[in-house]
PDB file with SEQRES, HELIX, SHEET and CRYST1 records, atoms N, CA, C and O in Angstrom:
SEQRES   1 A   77  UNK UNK UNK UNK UNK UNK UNK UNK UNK UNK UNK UNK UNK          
SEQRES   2 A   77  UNK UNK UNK UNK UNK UNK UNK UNK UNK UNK UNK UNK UNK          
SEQRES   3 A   77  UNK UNK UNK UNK UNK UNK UNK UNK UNK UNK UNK UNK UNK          
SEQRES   4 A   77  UNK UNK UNK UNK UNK UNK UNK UNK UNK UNK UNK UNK UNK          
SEQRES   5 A   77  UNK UNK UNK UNK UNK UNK UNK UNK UNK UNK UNK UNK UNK          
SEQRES   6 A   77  UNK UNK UNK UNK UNK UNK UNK UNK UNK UNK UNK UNK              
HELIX    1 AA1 UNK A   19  UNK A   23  5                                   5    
HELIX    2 AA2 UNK A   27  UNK A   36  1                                  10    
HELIX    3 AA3 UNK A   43  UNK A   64  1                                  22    
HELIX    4 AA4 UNK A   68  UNK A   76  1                                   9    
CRYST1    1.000    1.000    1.000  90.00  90.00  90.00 P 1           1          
ATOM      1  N   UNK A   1       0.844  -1.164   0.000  1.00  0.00           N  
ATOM      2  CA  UNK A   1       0.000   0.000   0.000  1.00  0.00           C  
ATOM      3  C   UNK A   1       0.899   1.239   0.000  1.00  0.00           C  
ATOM      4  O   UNK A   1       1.899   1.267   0.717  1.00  0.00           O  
ATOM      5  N   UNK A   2       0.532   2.357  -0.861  1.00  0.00           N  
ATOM      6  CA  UNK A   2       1.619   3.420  -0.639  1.00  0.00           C  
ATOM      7  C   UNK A   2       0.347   4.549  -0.611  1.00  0.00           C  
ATOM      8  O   UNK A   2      -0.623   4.591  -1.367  1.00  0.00           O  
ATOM      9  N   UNK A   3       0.641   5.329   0.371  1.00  0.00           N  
ATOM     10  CA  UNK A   3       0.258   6.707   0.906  1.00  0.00           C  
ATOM     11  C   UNK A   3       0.943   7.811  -0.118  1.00  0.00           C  
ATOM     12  O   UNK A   3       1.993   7.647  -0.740  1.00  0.00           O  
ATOM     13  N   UNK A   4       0.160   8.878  -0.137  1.00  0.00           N  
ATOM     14  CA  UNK A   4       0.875  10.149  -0.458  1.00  0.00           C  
ATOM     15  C   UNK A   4      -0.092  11.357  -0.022  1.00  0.00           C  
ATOM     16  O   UNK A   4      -1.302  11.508  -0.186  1.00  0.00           O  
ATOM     17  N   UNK A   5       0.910  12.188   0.611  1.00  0.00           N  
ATOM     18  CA  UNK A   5      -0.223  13.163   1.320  1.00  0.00           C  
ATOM     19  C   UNK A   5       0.111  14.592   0.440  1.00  0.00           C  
ATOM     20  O   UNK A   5       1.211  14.931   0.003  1.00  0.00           O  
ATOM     21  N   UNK A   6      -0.952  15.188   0.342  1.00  0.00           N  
ATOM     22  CA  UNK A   6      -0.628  16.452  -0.760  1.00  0.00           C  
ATOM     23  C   UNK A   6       0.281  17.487   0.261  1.00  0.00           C  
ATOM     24  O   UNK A   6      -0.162  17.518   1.409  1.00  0.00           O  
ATOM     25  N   UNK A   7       1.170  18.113   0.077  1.00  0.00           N  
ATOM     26  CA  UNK A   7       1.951  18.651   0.237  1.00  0.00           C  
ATOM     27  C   UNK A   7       1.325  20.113   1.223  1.00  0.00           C  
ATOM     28  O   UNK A   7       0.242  20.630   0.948  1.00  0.00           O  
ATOM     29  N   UNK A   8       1.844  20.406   1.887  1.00  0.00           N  
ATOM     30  CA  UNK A   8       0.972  21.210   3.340  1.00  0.00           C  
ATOM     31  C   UNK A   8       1.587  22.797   2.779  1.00  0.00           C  
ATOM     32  O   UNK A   8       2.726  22.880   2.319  1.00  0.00           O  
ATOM     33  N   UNK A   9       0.714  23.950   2.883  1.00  0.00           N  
ATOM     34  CA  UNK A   9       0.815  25.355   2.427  1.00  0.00           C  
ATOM     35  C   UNK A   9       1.151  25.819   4.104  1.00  0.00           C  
ATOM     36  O   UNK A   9       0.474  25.613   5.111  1.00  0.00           O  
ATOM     37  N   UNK A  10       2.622  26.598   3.921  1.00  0.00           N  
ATOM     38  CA  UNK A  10       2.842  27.596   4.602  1.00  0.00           C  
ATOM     39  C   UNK A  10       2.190  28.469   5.445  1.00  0.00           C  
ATOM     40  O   UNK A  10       2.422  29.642   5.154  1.00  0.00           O  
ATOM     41  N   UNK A  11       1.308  28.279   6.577  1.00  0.00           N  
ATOM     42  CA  UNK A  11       0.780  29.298   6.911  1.00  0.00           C  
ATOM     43  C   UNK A  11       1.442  30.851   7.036  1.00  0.00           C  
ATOM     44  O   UNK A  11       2.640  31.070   7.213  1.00  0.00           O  
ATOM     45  N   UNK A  12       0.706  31.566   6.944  1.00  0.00           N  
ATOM     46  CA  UNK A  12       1.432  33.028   7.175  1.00  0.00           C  
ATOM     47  C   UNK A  12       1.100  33.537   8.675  1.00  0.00           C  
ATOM     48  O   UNK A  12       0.026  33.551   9.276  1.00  0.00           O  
ATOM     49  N   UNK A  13       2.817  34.084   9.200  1.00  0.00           N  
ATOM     50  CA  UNK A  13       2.877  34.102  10.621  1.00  0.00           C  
ATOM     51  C   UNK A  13       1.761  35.062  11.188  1.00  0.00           C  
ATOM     52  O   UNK A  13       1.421  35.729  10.211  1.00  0.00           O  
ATOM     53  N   UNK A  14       1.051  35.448  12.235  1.00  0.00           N  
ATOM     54  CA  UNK A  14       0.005  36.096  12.994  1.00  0.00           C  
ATOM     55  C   UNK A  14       0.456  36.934  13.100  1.00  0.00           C  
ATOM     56  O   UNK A  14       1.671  36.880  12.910  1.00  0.00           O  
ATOM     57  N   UNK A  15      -0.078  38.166  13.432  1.00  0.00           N  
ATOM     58  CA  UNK A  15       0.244  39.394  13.196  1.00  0.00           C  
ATOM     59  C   UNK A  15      -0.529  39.912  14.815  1.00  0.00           C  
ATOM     60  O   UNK A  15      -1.639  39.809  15.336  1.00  0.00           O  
ATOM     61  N   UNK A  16       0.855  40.518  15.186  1.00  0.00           N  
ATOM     62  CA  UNK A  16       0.920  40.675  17.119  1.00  0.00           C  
ATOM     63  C   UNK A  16       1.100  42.527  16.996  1.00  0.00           C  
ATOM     64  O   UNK A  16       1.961  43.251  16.495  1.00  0.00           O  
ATOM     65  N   UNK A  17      -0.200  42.784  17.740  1.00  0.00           N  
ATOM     66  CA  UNK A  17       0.159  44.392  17.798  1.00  0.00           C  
ATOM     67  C   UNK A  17       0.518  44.747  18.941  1.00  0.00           C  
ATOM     68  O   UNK A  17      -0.154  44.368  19.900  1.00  0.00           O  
ATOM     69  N   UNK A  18       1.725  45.604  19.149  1.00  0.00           N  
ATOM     70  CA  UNK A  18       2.382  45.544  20.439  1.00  0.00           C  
ATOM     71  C   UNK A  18       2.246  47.402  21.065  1.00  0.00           C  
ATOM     72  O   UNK A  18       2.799  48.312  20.447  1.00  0.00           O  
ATOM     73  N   UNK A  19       1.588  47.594  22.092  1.00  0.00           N  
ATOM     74  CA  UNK A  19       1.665  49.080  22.630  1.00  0.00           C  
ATOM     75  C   UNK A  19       2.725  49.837  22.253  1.00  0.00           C  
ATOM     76  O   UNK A  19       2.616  50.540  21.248  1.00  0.00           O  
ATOM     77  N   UNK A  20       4.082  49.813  23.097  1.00  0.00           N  
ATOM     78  CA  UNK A  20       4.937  50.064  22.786  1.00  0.00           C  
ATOM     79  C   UNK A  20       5.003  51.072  21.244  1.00  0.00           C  
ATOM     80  O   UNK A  20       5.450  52.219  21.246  1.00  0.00           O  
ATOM     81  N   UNK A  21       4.451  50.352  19.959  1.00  0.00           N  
ATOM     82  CA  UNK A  21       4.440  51.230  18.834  1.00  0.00           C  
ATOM     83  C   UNK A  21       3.616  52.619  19.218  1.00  0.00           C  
ATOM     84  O   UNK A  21       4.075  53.492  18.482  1.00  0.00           O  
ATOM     85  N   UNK A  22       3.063  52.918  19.675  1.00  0.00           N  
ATOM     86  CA  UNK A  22       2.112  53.737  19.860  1.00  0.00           C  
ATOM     87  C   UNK A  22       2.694  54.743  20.836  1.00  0.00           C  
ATOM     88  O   UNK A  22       2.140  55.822  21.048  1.00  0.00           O  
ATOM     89  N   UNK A  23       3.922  54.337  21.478  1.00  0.00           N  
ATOM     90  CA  UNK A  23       4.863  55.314  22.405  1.00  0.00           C  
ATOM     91  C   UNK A  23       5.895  55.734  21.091  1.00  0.00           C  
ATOM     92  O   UNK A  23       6.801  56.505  21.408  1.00  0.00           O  
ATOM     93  N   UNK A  24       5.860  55.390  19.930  1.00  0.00           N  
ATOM     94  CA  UNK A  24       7.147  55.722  19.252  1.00  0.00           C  
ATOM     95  C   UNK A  24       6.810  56.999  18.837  1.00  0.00           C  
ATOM     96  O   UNK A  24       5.619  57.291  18.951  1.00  0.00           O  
ATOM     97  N   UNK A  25       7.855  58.159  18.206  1.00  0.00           N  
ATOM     98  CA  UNK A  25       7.695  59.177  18.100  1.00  0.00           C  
ATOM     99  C   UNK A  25       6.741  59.245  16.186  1.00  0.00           C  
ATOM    100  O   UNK A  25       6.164  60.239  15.745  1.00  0.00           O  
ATOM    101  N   UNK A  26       6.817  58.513  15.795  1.00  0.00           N  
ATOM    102  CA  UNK A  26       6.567  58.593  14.377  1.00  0.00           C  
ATOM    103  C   UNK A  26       5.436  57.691  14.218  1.00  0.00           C  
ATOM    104  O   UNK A  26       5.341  57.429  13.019  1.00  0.00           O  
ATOM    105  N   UNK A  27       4.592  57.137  14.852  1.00  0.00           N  
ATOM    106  CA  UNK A  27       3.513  55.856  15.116  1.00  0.00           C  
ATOM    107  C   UNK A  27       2.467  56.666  14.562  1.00  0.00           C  
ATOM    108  O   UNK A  27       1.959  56.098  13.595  1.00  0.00           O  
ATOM    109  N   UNK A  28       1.936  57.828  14.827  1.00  0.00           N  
ATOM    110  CA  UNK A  28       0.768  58.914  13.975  1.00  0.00           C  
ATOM    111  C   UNK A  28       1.037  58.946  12.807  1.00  0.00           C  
ATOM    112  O   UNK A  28       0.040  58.889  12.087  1.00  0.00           O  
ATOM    113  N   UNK A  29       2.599  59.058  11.964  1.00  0.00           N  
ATOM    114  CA  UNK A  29       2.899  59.273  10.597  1.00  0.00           C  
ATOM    115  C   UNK A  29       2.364  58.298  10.190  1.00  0.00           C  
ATOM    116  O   UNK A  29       1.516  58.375   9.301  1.00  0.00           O  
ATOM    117  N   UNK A  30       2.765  57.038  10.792  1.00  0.00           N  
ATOM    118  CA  UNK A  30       2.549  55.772   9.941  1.00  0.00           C  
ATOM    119  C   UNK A  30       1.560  55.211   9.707  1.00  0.00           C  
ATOM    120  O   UNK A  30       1.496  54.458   8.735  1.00  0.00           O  
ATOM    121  N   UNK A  31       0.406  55.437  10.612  1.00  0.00           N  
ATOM    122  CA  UNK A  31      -0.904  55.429  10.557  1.00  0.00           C  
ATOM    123  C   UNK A  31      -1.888  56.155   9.890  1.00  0.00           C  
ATOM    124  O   UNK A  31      -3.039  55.763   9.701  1.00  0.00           O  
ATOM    125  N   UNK A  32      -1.298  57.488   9.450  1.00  0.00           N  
ATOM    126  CA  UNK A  32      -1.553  58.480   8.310  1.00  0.00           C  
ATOM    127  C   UNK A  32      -1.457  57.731   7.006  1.00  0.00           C  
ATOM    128  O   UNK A  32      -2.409  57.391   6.304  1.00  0.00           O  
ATOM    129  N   UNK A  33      -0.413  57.558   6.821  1.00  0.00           N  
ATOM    130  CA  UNK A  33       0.043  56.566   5.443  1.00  0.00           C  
ATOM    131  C   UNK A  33      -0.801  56.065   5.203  1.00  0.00           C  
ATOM    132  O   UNK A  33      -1.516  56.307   4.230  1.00  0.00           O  
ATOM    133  N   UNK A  34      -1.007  55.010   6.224  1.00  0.00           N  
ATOM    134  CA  UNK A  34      -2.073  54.184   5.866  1.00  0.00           C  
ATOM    135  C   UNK A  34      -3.415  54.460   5.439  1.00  0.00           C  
ATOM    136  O   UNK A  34      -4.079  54.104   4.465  1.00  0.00           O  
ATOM    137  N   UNK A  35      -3.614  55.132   6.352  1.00  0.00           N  
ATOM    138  CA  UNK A  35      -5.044  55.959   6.147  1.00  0.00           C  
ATOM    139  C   UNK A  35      -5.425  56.118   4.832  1.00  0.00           C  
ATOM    140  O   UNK A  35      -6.227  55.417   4.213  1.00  0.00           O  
ATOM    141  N   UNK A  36      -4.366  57.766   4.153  1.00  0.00           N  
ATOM    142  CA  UNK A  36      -4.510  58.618   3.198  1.00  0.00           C  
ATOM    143  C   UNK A  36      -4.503  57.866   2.187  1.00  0.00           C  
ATOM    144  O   UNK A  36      -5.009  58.299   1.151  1.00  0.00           O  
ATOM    145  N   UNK A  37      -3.821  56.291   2.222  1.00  0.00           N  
ATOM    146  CA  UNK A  37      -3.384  55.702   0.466  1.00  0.00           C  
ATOM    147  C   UNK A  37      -4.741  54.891   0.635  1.00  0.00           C  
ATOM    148  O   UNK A  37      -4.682  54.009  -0.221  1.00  0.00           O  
ATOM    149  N   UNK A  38      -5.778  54.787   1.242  1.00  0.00           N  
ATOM    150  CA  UNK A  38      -7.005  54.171   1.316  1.00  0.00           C  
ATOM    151  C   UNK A  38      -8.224  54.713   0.306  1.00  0.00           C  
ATOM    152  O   UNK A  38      -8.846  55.765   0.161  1.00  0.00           O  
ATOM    153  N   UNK A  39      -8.208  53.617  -0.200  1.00  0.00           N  
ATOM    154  CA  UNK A  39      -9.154  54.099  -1.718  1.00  0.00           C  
ATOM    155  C   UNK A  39     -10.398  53.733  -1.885  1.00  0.00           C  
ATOM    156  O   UNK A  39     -11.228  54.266  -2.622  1.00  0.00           O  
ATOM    157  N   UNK A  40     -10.624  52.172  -0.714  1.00  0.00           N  
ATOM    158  CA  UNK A  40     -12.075  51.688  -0.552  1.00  0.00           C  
ATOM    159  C   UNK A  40     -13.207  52.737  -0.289  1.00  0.00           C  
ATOM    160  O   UNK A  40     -12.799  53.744   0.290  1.00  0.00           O  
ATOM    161  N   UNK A  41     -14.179  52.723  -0.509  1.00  0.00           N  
ATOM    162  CA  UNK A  41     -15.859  53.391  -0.431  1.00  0.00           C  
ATOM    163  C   UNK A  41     -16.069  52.897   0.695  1.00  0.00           C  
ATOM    164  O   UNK A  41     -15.748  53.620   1.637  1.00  0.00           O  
ATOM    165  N   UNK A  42     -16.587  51.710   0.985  1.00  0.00           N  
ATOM    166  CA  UNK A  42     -16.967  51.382   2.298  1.00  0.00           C  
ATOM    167  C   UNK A  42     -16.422  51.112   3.388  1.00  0.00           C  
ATOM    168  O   UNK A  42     -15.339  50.559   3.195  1.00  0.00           O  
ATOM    169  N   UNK A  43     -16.737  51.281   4.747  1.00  0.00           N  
ATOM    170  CA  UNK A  43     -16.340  51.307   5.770  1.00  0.00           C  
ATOM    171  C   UNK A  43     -15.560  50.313   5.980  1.00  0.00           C  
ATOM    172  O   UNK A  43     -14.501  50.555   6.559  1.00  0.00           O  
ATOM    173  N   UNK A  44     -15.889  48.798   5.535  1.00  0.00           N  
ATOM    174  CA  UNK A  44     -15.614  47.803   5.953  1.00  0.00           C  
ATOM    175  C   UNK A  44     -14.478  47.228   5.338  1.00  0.00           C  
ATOM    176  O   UNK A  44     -13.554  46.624   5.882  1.00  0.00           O  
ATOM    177  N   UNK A  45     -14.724  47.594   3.631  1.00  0.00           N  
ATOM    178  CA  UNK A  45     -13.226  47.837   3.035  1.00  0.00           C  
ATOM    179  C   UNK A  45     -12.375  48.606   3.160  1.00  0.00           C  
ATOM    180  O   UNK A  45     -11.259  48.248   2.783  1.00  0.00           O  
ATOM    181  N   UNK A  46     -12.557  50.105   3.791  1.00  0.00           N  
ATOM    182  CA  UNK A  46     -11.763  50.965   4.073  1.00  0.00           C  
ATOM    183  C   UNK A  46     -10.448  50.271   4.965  1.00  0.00           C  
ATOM    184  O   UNK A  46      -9.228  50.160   4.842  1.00  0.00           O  
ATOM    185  N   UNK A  47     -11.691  49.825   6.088  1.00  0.00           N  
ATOM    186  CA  UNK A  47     -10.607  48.999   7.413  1.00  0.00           C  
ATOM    187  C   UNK A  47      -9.731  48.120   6.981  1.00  0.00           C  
ATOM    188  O   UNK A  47      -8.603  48.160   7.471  1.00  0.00           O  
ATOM    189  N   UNK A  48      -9.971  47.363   6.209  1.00  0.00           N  
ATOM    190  CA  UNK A  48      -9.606  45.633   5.851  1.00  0.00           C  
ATOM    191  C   UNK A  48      -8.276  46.435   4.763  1.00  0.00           C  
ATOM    192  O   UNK A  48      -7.191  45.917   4.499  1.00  0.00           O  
ATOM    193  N   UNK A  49      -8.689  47.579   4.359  1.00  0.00           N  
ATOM    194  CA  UNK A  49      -7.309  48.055   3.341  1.00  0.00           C  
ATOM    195  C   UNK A  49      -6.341  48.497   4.352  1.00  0.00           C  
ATOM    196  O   UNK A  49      -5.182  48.083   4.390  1.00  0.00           O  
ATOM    197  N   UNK A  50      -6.817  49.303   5.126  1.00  0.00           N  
ATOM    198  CA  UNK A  50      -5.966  49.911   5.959  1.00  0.00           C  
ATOM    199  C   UNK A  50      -5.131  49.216   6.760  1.00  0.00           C  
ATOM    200  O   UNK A  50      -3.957  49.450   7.046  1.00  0.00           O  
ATOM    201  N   UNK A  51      -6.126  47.999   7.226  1.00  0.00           N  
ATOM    202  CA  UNK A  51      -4.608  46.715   7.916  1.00  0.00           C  
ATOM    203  C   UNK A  51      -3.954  45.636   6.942  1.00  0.00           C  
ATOM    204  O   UNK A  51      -3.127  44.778   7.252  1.00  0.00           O  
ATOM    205  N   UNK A  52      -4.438  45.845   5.869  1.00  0.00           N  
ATOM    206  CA  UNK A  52      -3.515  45.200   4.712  1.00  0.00           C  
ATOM    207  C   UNK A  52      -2.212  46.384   4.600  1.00  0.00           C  
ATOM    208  O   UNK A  52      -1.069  45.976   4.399  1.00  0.00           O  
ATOM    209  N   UNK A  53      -2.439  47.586   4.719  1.00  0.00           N  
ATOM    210  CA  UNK A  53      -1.149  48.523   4.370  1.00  0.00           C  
ATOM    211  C   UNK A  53      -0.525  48.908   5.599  1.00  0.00           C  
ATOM    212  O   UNK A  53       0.625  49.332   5.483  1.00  0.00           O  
ATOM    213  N   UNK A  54      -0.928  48.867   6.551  1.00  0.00           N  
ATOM    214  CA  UNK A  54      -0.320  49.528   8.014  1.00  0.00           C  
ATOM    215  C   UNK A  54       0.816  48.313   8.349  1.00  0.00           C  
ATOM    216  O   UNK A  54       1.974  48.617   8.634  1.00  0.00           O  
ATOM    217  N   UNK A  55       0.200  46.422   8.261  1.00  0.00           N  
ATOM    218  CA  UNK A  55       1.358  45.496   8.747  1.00  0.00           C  
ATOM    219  C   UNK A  55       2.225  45.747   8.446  1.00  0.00           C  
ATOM    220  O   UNK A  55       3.045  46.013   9.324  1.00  0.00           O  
ATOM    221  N   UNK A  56       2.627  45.832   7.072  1.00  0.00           N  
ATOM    222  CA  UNK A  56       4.397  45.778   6.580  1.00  0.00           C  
ATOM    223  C   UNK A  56       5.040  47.193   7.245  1.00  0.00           C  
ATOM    224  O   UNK A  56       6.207  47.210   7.635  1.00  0.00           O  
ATOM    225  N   UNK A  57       4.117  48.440   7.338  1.00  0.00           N  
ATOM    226  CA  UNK A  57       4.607  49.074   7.826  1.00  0.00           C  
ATOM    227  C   UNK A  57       5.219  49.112   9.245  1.00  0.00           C  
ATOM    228  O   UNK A  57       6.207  49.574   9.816  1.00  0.00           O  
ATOM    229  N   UNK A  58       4.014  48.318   9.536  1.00  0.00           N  
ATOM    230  CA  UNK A  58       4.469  48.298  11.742  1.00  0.00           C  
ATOM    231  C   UNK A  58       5.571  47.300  11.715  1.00  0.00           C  
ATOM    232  O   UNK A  58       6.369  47.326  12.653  1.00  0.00           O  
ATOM    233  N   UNK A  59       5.722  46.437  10.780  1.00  0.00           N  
ATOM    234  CA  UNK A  59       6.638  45.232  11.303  1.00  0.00           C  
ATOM    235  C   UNK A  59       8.082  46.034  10.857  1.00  0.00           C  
ATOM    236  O   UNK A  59       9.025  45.685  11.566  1.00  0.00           O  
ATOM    237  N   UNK A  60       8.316  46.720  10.148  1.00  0.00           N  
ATOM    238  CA  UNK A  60       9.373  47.869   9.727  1.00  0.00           C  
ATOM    239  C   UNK A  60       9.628  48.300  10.996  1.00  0.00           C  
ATOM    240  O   UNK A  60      10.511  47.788  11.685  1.00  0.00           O  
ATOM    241  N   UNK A  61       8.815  49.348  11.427  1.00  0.00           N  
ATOM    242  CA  UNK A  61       9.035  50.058  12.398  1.00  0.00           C  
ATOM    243  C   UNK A  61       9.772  48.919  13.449  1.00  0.00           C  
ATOM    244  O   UNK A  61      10.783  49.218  14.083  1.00  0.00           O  
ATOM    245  N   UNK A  62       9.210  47.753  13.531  1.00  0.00           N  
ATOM    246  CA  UNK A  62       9.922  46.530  14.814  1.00  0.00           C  
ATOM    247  C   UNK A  62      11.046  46.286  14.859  1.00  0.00           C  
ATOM    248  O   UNK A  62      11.893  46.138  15.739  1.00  0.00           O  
ATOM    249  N   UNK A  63      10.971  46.233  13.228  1.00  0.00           N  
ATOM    250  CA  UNK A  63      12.301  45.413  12.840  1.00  0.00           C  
ATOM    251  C   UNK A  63      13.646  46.533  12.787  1.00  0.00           C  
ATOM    252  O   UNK A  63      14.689  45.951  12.491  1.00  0.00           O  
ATOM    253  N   UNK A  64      13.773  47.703  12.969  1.00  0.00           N  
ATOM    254  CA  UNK A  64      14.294  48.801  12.743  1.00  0.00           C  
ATOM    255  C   UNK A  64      14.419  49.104  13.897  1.00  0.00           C  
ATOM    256  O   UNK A  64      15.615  49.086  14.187  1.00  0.00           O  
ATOM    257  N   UNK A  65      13.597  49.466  14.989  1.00  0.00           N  
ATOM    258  CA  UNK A  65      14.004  50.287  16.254  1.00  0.00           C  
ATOM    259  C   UNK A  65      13.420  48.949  17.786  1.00  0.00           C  
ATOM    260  O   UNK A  65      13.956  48.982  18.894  1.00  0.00           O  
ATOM    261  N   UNK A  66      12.709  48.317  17.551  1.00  0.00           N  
ATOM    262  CA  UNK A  66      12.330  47.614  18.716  1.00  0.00           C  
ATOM    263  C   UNK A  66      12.552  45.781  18.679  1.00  0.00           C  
ATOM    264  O   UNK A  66      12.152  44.911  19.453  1.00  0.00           O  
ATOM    265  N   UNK A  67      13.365  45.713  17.418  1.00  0.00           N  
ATOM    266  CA  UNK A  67      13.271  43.818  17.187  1.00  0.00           C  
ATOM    267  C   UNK A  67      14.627  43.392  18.634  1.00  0.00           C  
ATOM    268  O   UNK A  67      14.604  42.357  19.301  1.00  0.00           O  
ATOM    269  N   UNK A  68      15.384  44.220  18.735  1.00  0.00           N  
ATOM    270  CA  UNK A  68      16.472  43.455  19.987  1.00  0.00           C  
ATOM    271  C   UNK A  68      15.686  43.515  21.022  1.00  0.00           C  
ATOM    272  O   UNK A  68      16.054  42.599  21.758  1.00  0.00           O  
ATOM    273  N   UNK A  69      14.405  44.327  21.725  1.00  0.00           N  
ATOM    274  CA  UNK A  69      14.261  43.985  22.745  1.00  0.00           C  
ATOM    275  C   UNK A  69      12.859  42.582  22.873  1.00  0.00           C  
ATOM    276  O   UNK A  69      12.162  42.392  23.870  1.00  0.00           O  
ATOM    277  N   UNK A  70      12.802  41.932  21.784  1.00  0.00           N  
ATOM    278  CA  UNK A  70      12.068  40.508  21.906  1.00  0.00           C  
ATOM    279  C   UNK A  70      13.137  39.564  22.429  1.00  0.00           C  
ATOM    280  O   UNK A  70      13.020  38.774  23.366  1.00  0.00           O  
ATOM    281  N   UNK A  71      14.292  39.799  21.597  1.00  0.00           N  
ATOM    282  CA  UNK A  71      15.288  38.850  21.892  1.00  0.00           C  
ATOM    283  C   UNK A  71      15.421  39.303  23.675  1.00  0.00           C  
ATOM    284  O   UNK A  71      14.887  38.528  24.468  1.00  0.00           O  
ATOM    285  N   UNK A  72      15.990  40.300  24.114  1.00  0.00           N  
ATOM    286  CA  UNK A  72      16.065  40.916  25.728  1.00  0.00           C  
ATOM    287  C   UNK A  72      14.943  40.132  26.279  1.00  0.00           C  
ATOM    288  O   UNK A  72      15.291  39.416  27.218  1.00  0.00           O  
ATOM    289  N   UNK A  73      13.832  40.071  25.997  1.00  0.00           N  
ATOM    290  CA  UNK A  73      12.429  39.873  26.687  1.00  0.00           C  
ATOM    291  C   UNK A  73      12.917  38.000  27.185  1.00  0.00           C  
ATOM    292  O   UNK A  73      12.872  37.440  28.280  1.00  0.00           O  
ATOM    293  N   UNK A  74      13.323  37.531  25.904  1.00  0.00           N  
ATOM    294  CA  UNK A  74      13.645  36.041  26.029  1.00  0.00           C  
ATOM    295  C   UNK A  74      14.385  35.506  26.748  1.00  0.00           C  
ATOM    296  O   UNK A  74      14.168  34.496  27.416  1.00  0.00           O  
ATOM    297  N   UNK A  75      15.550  36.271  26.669  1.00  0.00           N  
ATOM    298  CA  UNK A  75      16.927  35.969  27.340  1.00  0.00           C  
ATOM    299  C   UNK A  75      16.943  36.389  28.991  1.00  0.00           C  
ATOM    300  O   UNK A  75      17.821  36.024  29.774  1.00  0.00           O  
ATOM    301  N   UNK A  76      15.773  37.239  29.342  1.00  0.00           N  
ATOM    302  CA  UNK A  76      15.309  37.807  30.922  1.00  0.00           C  
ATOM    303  C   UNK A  76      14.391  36.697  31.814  1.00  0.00           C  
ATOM    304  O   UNK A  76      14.420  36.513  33.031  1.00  0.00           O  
ATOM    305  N   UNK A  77      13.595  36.045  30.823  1.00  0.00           N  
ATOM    306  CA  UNK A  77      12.804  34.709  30.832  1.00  0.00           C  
ATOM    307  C   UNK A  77      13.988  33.463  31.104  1.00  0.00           C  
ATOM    308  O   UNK A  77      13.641  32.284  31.161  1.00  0.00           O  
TER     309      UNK A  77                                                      
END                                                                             
């Protein structure tokens, strides 16, 4: 008997919103961005655009000024 299992899709990692952004000095700009490049009519697409364009931005901002202190957080644990 031979098995074969179809091949498993990548989930895409969860998306963690952390306070901290919201103390940064530039966290209003970036949320502007998002905002202003928003082209949907409705409310509901407005939103759903706006956190399609804000992630890559916030995870920037992490990865740029706040990604060493996850590692700190770990290594204190």
């Amino acid at each position: 008997m031979l098995l074969e299992f179809p091949k498993s899709f990548k989930l895409r990692a969860r998306f963690q919103f952390y306070e901290m952004w919201c103390k940064y000095k530039d966290s209003n700009q970036i949320v502007d961005l998002a905002l202003l490049s928003s082209k949907a009519v409705r409310p509901s697409l407005q939103l759903r655009d706006v956190l399609i364009k804000i992630r890559p931005l916030l995870s920037k901002l992490n990865k740029d000024n706040f990604a060493h202190l996850r590692t700190q957080q770990d290594k204190d644990r």
